[in-house]
Residue, then its C-alpha position, 0 to 999 in steps of 0.5 A: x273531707x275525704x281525698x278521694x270518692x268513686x261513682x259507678x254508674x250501673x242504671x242503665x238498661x242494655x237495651x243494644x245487649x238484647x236479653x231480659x238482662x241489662x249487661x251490667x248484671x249479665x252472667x260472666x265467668x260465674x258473676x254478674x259483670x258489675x260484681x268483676x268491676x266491684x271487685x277491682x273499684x270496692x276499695x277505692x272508699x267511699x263510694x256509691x253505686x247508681x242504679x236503677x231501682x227496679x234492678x234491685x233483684x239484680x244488684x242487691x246480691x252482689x252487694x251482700x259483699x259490700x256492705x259499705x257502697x251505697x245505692x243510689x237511685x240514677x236517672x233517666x240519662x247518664x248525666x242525670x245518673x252521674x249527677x245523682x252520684x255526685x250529689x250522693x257526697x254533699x255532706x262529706x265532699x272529696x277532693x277529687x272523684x273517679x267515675x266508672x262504667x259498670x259494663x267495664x268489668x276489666x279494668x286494671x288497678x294499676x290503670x285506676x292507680x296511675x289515673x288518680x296520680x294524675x289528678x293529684x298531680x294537677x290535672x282537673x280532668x284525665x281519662x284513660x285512653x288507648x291510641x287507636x289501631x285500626x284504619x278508620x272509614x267514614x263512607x269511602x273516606x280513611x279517616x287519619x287517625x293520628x292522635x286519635x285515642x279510645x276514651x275508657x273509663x275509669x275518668x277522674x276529676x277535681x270533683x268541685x269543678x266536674x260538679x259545677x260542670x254537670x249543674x250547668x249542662x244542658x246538653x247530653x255528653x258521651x262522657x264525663x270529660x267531654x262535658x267539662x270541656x264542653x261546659x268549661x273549656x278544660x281539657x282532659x289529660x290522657x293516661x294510658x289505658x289497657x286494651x282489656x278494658x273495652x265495654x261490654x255493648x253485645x253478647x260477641x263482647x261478654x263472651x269474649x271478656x269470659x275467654x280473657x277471665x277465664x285465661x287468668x285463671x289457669x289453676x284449676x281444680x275439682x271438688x267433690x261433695x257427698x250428702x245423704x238424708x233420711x225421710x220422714x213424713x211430710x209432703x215434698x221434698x227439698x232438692x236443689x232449691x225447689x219443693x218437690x210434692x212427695x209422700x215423704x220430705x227429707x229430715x235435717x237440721x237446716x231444710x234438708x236440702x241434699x242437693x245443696x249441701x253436696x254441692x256446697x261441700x264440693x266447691x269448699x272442698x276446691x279451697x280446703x275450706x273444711x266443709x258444712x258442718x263446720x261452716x254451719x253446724x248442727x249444734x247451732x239453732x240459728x242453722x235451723x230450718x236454714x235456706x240451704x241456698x245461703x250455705x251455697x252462697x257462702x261456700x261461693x263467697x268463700x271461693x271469690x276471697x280466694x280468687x275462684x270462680x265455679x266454672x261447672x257443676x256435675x250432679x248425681x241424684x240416687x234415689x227411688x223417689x221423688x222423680x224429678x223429671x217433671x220438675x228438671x226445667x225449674x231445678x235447672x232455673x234455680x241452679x242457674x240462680x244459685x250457681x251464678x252458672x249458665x244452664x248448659x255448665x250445670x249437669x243434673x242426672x237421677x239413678x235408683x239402686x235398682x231396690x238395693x240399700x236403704x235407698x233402694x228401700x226408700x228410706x231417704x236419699x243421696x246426692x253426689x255433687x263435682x264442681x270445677x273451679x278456677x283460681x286465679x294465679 
């Protein structure tokens, strides 16, 4: 029996958030919002993701870096999710279980570290919780907020007794501990959470929670990436992730993506990470024809174990031919994708060498790439 197992519930739908994206996987400081909660909660093993299946587009990237949580399908409720979580450790029960808000990105692992102390201490239910501030008003009424307490997750439990409680609910809780009081009568232990770690309900609060990241991560640093590719025949060209119809299509080991690999060797330039030649060299045969979007991925995945994050691209494409204008919106879509970046952090321009050089020949061409990264201190 493992002593502990962690729940992070992520099926929702967002549908207060607004947006064609649940928040969950809404884009902050460069990553979806669970990716931050992965982040602090990935250790705390085993543990199990609850989704929904229909987000797998959204969820199955982030976990390329998490080989060892599992998904599970949730529910129609939160209950249900909860529950469908719990059930996920049937063959291997912990002893005790922490439960976690996808939409709370900022938690400290030091709260997480103080709440299990708790539980192991005796507590059959505790929660983290701050002391609210504010005058509350009901109507015209101040409501006496003495002893009143904001209820945050992460919340944990002796896991039998959180179990037995959801198979017996009939009802819809707001929380976890609310529904072992209500169906058990056992009372949480408060422990003292941080201010920080508020819910992400609306696009005021995303933003605000980017501000806060970003403030934490105060080094920061700028990249340069340079790449060249000759033509060859063909029929499109491979830029930024999209085929450009062309006379002509670009030679390489990998899909000759220019753009890609400039702007990849400009985040690993951030970090002192060599650059895509070593990572993925050309004497590899397993590097040909290669997506250059997953040399981008790993330059990213680099940058995140070094605590960065990519705050802006800047891109210079020389060239005489293809004109990408009639394709910029699409390029601009797809930088969003790969980046994990905002359109309006992406800045994508185009030159000729007025017929100068082997460009200006039309004999390939050349991308110049600047990133800004942020390291947390």
């Amino acid at each position: 029996m493992s002593s502990w197992g962690t729940i992070i519930v992520a099926g929702g739908s967002g549908t207060r958030f607004g947006g064609g994206v649940p928040k969950q996987y809404a884009t902050l400081a460069g990553r979806p919002v669970v990716a931050w909660c992965l982040e602090t909660l990935a250790n705390q093993q085993p543990a199990v993701l609850v989704v929904d299946p229909a987000h797998e587009k959204l969820y199955a990237p982030v976990l390329k870096a998490y080989p060892h949580i599992r998904i599970i399908p949730g529910g129609k409720t939160r209950r249900e999710s909860v529950m469908a979580g719990l059930s996920a450790f049937n063959d291997n029960p912990p002893q005790y279980i922490l439960i976690h808000d996808a939409a709370r990105p900022l938690v400290p692992l030091a709260c997480v570290e103080q709440l299990k102390k708790t539980v192991e201490a005796g507590a059959a239910s505790a929660t983290l919780a701050v002391p609210v501030a504010d005058t509350l008003m009901r109507g015209t009424e101040v409501v006496d907020r003495n002893g009143v307490q904001a209820i945050q997750t992460p919340q944990a439990f002796d896991y039998a007794i959180l179990k037995d409680a959801h198979a017996s609910a009939t009802r819809e809780y707001t929380d976890d501990t609310s529904l072992v009081f209500g169906e058990r009568g056992i009372a949480t232990q408060f422990v003292p959470g941080c201010p920080d770690n508020f819910k992400i309900t609306t696009r005021d609060e995303l933003a605000w929670a980017e501000k806060m990241i970003y403030a934490a991560y105060a080094d920061t640093r700028t990249g340069l990436g340079f790449d060249i590719h000759t033509f060859g025949p063909g029929d499109k060209v491979r830029l930024f992730g999209v085929d450009i119809p062309s006379s002509k299509s670009l030679i390489g080991h990998s899909d000759a993506d220019a753009g890609l690999h400039a702007i990849a060797d400009a985040i690993l330039g951030t970090i002192g990470a060599g650059d895509i030649g070593v990572l993925f060299p050309p004497s590899d045969p397993q590097c040909k024809g290669m997506d250059s979007a997953v040399i981008v991925e790993k330059a990213l995945a680099l940058l995140h174990a070094k605590g960065g994050i990519l705050a802006h691209a800047d891109i210079m494409l020389m060239s005489e031919f293809p004109r990408i204008g009639p394709h910029r919106d699409q390029i601009i879509a797809r930088l969003c994708d790969i980046l994990h970046l905002p359109a309006d952090a992406i800045g994508l321009k185009a030159t000729t060498t007025e017929k100068l050089g082997a460009i200006g020949r039309g004999e390939g061409l050349a991308v110049q790439a600047i990133v800004t990264v942020r390291i947390k201190r």
